[in-house]
MILUMTOR-424414 format. One record per residue (C-alpha): x, y, z; residue number from 1. Coordinates in steps of 0.001 Angstrom, whole numbers, m for minus. Each point is the difference from the previous one (the first is absolute). Example, Ala and Ser with C-alpha at 12.3 -4.5 7.8 and 13.67 -1.06 7.14 Angstrom:
<rs>
+---------+---------+---------+-----+
!      xx !      yy !      zz !   k !
+---------+---------+---------+-----+
!   12300 !   m4500 !    7800 !   1 !
!    1370 !    3440 !    m660 !   2 !
+---------+---------+---------+-----+
</rs>
This chain:
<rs>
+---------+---------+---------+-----+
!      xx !      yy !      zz !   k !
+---------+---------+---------+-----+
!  m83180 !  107282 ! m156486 !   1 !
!   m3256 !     453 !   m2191 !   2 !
!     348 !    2004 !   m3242 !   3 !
!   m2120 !    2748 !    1458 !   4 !
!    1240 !     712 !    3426 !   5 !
!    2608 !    2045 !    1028 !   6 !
!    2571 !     m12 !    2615 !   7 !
!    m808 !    1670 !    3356 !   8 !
!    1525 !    3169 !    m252 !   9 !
!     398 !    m117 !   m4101 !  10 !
!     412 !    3984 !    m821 !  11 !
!     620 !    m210 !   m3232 !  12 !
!    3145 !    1507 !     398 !  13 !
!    2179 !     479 !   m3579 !  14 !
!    3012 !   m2265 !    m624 !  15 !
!   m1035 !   m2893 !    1697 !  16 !
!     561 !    1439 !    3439 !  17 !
!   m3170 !   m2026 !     734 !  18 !
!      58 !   m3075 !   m1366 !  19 !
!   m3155 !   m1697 !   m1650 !  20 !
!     163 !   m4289 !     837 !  21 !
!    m231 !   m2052 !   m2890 !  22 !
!   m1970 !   m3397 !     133 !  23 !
!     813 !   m3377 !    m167 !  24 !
!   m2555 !    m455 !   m3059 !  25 !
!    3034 !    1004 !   m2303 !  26 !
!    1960 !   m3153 !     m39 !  27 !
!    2514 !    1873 !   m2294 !  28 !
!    3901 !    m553 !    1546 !  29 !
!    2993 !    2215 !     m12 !  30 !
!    4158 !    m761 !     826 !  31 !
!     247 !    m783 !    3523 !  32 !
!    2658 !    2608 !    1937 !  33 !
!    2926 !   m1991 !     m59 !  34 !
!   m1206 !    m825 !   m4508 !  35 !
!     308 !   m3605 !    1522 !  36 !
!   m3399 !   m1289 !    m881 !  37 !
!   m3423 !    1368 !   m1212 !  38 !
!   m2817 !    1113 !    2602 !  39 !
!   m3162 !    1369 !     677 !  40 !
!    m614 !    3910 !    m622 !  41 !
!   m3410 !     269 !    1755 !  42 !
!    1479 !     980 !    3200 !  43 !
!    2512 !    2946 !   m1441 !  44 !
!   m1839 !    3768 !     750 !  45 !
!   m1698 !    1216 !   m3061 !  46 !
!    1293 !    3899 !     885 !  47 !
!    3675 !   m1426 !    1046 !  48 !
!    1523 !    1388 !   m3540 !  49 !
!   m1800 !    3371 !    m338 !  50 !
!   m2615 !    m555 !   m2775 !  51 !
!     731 !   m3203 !   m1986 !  52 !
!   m3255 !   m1204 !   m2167 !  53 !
!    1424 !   m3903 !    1603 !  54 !
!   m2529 !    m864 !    2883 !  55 !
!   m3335 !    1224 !   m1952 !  56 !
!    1351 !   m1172 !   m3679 !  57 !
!     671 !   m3511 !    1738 !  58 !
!   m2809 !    m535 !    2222 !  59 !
!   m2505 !    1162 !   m2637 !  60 !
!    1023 !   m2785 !   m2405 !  61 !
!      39 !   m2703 !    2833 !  62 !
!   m3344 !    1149 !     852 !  63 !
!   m1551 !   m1283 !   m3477 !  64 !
!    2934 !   m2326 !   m1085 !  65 !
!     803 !   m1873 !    3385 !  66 !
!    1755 !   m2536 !   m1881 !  67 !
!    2040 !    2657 !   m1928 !  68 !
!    4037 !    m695 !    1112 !  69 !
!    1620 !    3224 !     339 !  70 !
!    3407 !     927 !    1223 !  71 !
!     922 !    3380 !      20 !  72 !
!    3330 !    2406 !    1543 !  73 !
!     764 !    3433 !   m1059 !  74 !
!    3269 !    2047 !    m954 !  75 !
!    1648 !    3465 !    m140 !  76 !
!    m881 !    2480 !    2890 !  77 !
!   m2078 !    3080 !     391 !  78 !
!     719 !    3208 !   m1533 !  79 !
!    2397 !   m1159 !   m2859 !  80 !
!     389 !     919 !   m3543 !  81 !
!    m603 !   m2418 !   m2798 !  82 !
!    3482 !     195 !    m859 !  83 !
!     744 !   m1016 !    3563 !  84 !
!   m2048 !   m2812 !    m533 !  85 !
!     810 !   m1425 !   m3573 !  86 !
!    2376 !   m2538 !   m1515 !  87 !
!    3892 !    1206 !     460 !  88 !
!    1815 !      71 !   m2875 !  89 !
!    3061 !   m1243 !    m599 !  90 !
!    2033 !    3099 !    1078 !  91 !
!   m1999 !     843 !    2857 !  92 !
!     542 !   m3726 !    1130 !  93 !
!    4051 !     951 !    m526 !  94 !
!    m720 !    2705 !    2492 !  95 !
!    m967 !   m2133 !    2884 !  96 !
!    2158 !   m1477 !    2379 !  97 !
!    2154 !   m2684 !    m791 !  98 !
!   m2225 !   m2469 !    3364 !  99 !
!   m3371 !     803 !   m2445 ! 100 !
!   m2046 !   m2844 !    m899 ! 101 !
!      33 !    1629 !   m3764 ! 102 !
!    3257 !     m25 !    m247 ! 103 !
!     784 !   m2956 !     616 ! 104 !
!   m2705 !   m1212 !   m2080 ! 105 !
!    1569 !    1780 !   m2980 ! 106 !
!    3758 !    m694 !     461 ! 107 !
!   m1175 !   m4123 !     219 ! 108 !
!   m1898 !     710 !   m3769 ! 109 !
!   m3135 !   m1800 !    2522 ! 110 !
!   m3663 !     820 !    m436 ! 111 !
!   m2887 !    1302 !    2811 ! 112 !
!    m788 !   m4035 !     271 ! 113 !
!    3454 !     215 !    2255 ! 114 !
!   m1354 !    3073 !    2222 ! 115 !
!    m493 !   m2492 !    2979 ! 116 !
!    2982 !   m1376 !     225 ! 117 !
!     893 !    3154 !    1177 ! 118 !
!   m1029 !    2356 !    2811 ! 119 !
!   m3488 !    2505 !    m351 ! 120 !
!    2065 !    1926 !    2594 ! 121 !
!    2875 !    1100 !   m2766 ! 122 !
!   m2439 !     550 !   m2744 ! 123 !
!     989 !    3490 !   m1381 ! 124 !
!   m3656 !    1400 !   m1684 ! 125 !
!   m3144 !    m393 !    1136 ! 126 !
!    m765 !   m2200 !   m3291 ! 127 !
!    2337 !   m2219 !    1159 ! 128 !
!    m940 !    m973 !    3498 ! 129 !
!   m3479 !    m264 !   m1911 ! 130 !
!     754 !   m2717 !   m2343 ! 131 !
!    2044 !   m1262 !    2990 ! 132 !
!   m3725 !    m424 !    1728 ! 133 !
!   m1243 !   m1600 !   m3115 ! 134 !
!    2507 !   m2428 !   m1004 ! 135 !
!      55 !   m1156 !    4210 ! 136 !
!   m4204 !    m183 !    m190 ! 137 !
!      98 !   m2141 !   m2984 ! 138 !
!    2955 !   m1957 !    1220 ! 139 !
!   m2406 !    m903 !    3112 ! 140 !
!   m2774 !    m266 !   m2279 ! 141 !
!    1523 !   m2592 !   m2238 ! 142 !
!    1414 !   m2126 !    3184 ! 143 !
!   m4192 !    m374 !     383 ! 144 !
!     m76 !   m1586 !   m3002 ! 145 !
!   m2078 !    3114 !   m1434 ! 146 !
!    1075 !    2325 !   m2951 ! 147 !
!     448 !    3675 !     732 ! 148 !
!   m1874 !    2676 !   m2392 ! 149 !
!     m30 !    3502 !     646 ! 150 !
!   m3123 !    1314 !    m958 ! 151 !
!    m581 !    3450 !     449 ! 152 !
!    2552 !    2849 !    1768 ! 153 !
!   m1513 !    2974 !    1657 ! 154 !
!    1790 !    3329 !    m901 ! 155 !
!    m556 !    3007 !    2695 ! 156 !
!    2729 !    2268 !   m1002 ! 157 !
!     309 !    3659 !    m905 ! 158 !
!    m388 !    2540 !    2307 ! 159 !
!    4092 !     500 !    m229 ! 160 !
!     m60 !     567 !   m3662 ! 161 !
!   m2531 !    2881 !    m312 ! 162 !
!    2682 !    1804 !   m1824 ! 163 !
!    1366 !   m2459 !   m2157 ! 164 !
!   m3821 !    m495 !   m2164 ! 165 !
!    1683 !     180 !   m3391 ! 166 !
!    2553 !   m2792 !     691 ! 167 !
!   m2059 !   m2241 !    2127 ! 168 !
!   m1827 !   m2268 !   m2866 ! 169 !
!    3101 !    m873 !    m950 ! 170 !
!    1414 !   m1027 !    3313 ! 171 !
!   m3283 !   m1694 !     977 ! 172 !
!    m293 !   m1978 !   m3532 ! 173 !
!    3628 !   m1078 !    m155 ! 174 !
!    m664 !   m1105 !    3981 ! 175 !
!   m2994 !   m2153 !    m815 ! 176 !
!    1801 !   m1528 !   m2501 ! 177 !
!    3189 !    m951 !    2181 ! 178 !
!   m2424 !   m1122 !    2660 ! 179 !
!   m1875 !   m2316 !   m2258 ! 180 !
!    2901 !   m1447 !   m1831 ! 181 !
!    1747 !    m612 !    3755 ! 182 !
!   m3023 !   m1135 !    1123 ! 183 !
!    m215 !   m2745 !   m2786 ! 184 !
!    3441 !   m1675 !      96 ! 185 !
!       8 !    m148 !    3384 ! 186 !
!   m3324 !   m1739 !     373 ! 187 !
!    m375 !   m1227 !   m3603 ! 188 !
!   m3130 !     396 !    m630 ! 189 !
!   m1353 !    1520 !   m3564 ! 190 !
!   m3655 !    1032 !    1649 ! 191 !
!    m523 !    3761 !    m368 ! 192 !
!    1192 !    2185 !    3080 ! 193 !
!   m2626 !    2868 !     780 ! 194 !
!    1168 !    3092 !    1416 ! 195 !
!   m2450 !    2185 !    2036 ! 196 !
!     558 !    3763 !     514 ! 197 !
!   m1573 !    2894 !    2017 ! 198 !
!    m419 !    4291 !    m739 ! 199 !
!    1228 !    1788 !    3020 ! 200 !
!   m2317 !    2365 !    m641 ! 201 !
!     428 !    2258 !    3227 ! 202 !
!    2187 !    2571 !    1914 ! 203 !
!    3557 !   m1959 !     829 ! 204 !
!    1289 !    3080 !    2614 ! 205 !
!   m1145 !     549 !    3633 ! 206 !
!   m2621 !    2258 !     548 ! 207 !
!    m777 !    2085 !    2896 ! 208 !
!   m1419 !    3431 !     854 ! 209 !
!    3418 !    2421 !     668 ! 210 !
!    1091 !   m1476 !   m3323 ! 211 !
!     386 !    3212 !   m2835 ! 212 !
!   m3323 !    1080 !   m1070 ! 213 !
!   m1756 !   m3553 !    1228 ! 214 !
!   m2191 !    1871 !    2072 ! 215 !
!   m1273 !    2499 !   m2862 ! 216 !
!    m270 !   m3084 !   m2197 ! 217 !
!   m2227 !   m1900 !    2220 ! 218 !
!   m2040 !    2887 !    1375 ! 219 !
!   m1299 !     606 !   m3800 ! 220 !
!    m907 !   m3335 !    m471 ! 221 !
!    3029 !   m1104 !   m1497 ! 222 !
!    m419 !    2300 !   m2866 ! 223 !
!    2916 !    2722 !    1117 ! 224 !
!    3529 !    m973 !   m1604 ! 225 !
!    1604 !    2761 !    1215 ! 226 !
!    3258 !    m702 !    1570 ! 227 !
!    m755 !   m3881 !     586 ! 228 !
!    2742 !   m1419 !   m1945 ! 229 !
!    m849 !   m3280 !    1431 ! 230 !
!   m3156 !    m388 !   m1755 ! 231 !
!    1440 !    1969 !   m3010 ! 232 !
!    2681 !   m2443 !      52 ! 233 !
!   m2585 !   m2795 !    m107 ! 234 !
!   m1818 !    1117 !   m2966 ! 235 !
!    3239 !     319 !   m2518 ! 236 !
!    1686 !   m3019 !    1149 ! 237 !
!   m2514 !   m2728 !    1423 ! 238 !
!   m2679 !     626 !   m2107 ! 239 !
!    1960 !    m246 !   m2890 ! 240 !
!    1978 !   m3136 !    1022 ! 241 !
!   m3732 !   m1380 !    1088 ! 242 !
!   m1138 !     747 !   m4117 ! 243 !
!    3691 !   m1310 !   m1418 ! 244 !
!    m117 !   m3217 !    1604 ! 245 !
!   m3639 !    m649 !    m374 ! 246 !
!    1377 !     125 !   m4183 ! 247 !
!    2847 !   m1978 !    1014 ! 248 !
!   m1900 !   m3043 !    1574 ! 249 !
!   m2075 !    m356 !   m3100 ! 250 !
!    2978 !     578 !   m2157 ! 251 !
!    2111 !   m2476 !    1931 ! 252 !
!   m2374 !   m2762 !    m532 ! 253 !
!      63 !    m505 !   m3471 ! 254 !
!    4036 !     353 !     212 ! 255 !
!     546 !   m3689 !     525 ! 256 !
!   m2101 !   m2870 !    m562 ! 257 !
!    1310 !   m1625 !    3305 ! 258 !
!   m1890 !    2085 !    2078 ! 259 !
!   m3187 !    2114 !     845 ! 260 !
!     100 !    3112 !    1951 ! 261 !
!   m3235 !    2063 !    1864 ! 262 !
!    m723 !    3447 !     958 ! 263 !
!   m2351 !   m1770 !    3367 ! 264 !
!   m1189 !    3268 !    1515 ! 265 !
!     791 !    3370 !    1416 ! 266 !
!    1060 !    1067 !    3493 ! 267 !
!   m2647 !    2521 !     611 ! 268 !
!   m3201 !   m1820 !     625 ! 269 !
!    1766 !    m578 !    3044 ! 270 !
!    2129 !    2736 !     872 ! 271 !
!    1498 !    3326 !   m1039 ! 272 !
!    2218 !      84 !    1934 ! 273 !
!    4036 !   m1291 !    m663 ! 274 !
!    m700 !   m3409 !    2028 ! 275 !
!   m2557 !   m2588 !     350 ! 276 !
!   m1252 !    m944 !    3384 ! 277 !
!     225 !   m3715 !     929 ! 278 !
!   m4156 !     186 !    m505 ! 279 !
!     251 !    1469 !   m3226 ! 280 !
!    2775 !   m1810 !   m1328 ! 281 !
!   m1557 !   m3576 !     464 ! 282 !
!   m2837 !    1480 !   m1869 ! 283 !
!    2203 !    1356 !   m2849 ! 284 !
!    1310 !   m3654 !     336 ! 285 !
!   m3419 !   m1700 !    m249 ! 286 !
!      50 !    1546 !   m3478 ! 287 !
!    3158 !   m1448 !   m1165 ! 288 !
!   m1392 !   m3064 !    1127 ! 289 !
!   m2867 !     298 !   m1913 ! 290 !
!    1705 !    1042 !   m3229 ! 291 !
!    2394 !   m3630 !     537 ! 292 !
!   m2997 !   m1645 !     225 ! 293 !
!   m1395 !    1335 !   m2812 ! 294 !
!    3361 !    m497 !   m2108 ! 295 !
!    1774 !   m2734 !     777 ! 296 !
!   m2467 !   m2691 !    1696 ! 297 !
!   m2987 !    1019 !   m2058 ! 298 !
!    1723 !     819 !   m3888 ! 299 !
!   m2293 !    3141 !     363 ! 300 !
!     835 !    3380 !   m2128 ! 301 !
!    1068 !    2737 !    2054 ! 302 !
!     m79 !    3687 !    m724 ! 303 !
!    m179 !    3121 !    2955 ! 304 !
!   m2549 !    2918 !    m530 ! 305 !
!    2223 !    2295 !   m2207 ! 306 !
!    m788 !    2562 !   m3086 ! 307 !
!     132 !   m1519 !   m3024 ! 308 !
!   m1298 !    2141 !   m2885 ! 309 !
!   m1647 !    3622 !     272 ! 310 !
!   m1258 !    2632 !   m2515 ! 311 !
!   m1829 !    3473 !     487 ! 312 !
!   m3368 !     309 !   m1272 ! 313 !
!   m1793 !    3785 !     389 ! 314 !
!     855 !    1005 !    3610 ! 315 !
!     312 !   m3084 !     945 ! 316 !
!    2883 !   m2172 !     987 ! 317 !
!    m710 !   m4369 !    m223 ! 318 !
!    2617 !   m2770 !    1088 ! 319 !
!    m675 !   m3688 !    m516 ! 320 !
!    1753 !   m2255 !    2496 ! 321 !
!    1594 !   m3440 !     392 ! 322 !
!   m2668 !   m1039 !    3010 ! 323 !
!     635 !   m3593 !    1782 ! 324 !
!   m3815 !    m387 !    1322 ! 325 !
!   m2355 !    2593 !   m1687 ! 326 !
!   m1557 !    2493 !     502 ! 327 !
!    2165 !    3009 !     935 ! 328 !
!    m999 !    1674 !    2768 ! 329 !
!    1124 !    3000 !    2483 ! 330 !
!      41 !   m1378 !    3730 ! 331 !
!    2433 !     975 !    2698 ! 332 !
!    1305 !   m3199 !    2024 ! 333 !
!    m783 !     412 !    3651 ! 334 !
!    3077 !   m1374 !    1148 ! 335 !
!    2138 !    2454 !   m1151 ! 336 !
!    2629 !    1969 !    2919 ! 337 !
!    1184 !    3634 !     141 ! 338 !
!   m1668 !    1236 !   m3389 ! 339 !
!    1177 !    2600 !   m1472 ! 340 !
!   m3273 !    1274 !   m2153 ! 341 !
!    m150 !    2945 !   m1704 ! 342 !
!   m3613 !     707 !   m1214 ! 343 !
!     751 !    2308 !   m2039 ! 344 !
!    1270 !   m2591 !   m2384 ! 345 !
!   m3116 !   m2734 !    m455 ! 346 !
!     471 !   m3477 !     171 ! 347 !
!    3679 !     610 !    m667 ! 348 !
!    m332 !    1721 !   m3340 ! 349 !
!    1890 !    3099 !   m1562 ! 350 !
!      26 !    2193 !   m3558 ! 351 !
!    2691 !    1952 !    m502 ! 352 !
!   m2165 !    2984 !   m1582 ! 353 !
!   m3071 !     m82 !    2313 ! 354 !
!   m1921 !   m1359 !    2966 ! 355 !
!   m2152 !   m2966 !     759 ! 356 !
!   m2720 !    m151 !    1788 ! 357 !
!   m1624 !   m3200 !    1417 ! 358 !
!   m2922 !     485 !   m1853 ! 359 !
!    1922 !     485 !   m3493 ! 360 !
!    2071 !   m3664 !     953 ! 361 !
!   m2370 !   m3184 !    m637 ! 362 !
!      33 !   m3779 !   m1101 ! 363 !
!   m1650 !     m68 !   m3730 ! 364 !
!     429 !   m3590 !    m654 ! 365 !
!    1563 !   m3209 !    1835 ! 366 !
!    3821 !     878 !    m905 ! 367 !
!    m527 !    3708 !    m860 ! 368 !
!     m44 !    3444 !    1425 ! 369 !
!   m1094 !    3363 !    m854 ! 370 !
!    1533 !    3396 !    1444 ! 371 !
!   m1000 !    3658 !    m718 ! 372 !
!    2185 !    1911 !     958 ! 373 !
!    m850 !    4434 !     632 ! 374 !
!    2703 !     537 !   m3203 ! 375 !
!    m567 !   m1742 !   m3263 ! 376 !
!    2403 !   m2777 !    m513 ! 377 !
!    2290 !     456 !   m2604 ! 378 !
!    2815 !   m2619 !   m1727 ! 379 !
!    3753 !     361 !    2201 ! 380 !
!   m2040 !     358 !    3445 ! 381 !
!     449 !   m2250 !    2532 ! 382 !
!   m2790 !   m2447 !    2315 ! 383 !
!    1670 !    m754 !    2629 ! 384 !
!    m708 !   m2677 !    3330 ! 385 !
!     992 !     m74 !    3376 ! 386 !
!    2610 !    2883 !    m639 ! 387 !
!    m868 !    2634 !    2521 ! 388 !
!   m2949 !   m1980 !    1407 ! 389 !
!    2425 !   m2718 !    1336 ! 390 !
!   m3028 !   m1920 !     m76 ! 391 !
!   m2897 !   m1271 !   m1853 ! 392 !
!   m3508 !   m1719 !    m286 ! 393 !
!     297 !   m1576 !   m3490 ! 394 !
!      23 !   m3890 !    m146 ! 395 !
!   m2024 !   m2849 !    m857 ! 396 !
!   m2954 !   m2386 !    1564 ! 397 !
!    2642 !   m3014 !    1120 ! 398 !
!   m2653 !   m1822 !    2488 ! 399 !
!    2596 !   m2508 !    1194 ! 400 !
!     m67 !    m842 !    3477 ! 401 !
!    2339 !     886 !    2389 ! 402 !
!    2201 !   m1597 !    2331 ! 403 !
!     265 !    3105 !    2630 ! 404 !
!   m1540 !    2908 !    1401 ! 405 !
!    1178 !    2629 !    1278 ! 406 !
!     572 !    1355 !    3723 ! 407 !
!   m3649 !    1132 !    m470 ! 408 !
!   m1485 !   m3571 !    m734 ! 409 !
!    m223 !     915 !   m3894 ! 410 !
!     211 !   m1982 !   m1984 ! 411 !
!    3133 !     837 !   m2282 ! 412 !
!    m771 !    1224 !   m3524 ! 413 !
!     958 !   m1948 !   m3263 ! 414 !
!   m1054 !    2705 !   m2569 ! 415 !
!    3052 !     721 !   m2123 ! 416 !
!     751 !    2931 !     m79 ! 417 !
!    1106 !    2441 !   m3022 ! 418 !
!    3805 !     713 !    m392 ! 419 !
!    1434 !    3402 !     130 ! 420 !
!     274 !    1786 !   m3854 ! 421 !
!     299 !    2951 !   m2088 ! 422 !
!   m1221 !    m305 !   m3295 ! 423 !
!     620 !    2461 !   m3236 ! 424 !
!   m3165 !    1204 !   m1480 ! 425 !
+---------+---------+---------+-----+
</rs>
């Protein structure tokens, strides 16, 4: 099916209820069923799993590396904790039952390079059954007479640890470097492992009108708190996940020399919503892809549009930005489903002291902005992005092409767009 054409019927329903058909262009392969052999994964739905970045990230590459050899497979399961999804210890290995793949592991002193000779089926943790997958698809890889190198893993976790903000960098660090150090003896290869990560950026509850004070909050233009715990909610935990692990990514990288990890891009270009529809989450994919490219095939410096020094100046507020393709600009992506846009909040900005106008928010150079707000700034004030607003129109001038539209014929958008922040004055 051609990139820009849609299934008869496609709604765009959430969760993959209505899938989205990859193509055959990706000649990327995946475990068969019965993790006998290797085999195609054009023909798997792109929707089937809910809102993977797989089928877009895949297909984009393929489309300007068609000689690019990719395998990929995914672990864990929806909804789960990091700590759900990390490397047991040894007592929580002790604590499984005596049939477990881990255990048995552990009581014959043997390594993960002997996961196979067991069964996936009595792996324990999820981060065994995933080196399971690994150790099998370079097994198969090998019998090919190829060498297996992991190159990049995509990380889409977090909406379950919203509450957990302070101890997550430290869970997701030490997990990136279990992952990479697995990843390495099994395969054996020294070349760097890049690790690509996501902001959730958006509501992760169910919203609907009869919810407590929904209706009052979306009848003022989603300006009215009152009695919307949901959206309150959303504000003290997500957003400040969103900001912790934006920190964390960067910090992360420069923990180990044996890998590289990415902020890509936010959620809410796309939706702000809690899920992605099978539409929109190809198109969050296509971006992954392009960042890969960028990275790993091309040896190309990669940064996302994020704050990185500010200062106050007369009324005035200025941040300078990391910016991929200059200049900055503020565009809303067409493509976008079931905004939530509050306009009383301006391309996505907030001051703790005051208001902003749209007039008093504009682009003075390439990388920098200027805000002015109704109260004079002052030091220990906050700037904040895509807190209340949910959404926002800050990003870049990325040009490159893309792979797919969107159900309107669209063409999607590549602009990176800025992370959500909150930045001290």
């Amino acid at each position: 099916m051609p990139w820009d054409v849609y299934p008869p019927g496609y709604s765009g329903a959430p969760d993959g209820n209505s899938s989205i058909t990859s193509t055959p262009a990706s000649a990327a392969l995946t475990l068969s069923a019965d993790y006998l052999s290797l085999t195609p994964i054009w023909d798997l739905p792109a929707g089937f799993s809910g809102e993977g970045a797989a089928h877009g990230m895949l297909n984009s590459i393929a489309a300007s590396y068609p000689d690019h050899s990719m395998l990929t497979f995914s672990g864990g399961v929806g909804g789960m904790p990091i700590a759900a999804l990390d490397k047991p210890t040894a007592a929580e290995i002790a604590l499984l039952p005596a049939t477990a793949t881990e255990r048995k592991i552990a009581a014959a002193g043997q390594t993960l390079a002997s996961l196979t000779d067991y069964s996936i089926f009595d792996c324990g943790t999820y981060y065994y059954m995933f080196m399971w997958l690994l150790s099998r698809s370079a097994k198969l890889i090998r019998d090919q007479g190829k060498r297996p190198i992991v190159s990049a893993l995509v990380w889409q976790q977090g909406e379950a640890d919203v509450d957990n903000s302070a101890i997550y960098p430290l869970l997701f660090t030490q997990l990136c470097t279990d992952l990479v150090a697995d990843i390495k003896a099994i395969t054996g290869q020294s070349d760097l492992v890049v690790i690509l990560a996501e902001t959730i950026d958006s509501s992760t509850t169910l919203e609907a009108p009869g919810q407590a004070g929904y209706d009052t909050w979306v009848d003022s233009g989603y300006t009215d708190l009152t009695g919307y715990r949901n959206e309150a909610n959303r504000i003290n935990d997500l957003f400040a996940w969103d900001i912790q692990h934006a920190k964390n990514v960067i910090a992360s990288r420069y923990a180990s020399p044996s890998r590289d990890v990415y902020l890509v891009a936010p959620r809410y270009p796309h939706t702000s919503r809690g899920h992605l529809h099978p539409h929109a989450a190809r198109a969050h994919g296509e971006q992954f892809g392009k960042v890969y490219r960028r990275v790993v095939i091309e040896g190309q410096p990669w940064e996302h549009v994020s704050p990185v020094n500010w200062w106050i100046s007369g009324a005035k507020i200025f941040v300078r930005f990391s910016v991929p393709r200059s200049p900055l600009q503020f565009a809303i992506p067409p493509q976008g489903d079931t905004h939530v846009i509050n306009a009383a909040i301006p391309y996505g900005f907030e001051h703790s002291a005051g208001a902003i106008t749209q007039a008093n928010a504009w682009i003075a150079e390439p990388d920098l902005i200027c805000i002015e707000p109704d109260v004079l700034p002052a030091v220990g004030q906050t700037l904040s992005y895509c807190k209340s607003a949910r959404y926002g129109s800050l990003c870049d001038s990325d040009a490159t092409r893309a792979l797919y539209t969107d159900k309107t014929g669209i063409p999607n958008v590549m602009r990176n767009y800025c992370v959500p922040f909150s930045i001290t004055l």
